[in-house]
N, C-alpha and C positions, 0 to 999 in steps of 0.2 A: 142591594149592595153587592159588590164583587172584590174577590181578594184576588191579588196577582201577585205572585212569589219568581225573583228572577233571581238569576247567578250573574255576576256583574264584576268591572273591570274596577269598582268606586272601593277604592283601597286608603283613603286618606280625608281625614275631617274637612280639608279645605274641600274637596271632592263631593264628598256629605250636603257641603253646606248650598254648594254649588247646585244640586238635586235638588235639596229643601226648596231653595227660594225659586228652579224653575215648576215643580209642583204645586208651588202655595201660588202663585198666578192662577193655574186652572181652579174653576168654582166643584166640578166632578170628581175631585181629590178630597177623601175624608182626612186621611191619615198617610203619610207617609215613612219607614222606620226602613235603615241600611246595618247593618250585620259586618263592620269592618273584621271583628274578629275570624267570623266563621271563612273558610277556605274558600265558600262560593261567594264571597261579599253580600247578602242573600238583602236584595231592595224586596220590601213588602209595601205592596200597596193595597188599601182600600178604597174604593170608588163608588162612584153613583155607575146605577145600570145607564148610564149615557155615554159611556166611553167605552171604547174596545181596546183589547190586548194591543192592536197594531200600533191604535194612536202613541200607548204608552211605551211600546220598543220605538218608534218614532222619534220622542220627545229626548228619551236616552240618548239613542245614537246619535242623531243633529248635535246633542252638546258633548258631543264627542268621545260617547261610553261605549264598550261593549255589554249588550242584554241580552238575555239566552233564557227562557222560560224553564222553570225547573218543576219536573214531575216525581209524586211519590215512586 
């Protein structure tokens, strides 16, 4: 399994939901959870080791977000 933590433009439930259902298409998606409150909109995801970082700033961007991976 792999966790990816990103800082993100998704500021609004309808935004949220938008993300949910293009993540719940892919089968490499365990879990997906968005952070509206926190400052960096913080998208945490959990996946199968079958998918890389890039796919998932990908899938972001194309639906029209910005994703910026966030480091301790």
């Amino acid at each position: 399994m792999k966790l990816f933590i990103y800082g993100t433009d998704i500021n609004t439930e309808h935004k949220v939901k938008s993300i949910h259902k293009l993540f719940n298409e892919d089968s490499n998606i365990i879990d997906v959870s968005i952070d509206i409150e926190d400052i960096d909109n913080v998208l945490r995801i959990e996946a199968t080791d079958f998918i890389e970082e890039v796919d998932i700033i990908n899938k972001v961007e194309k639906k029209g977000f910005h994703c910026v991976e966030l480091v301790d």
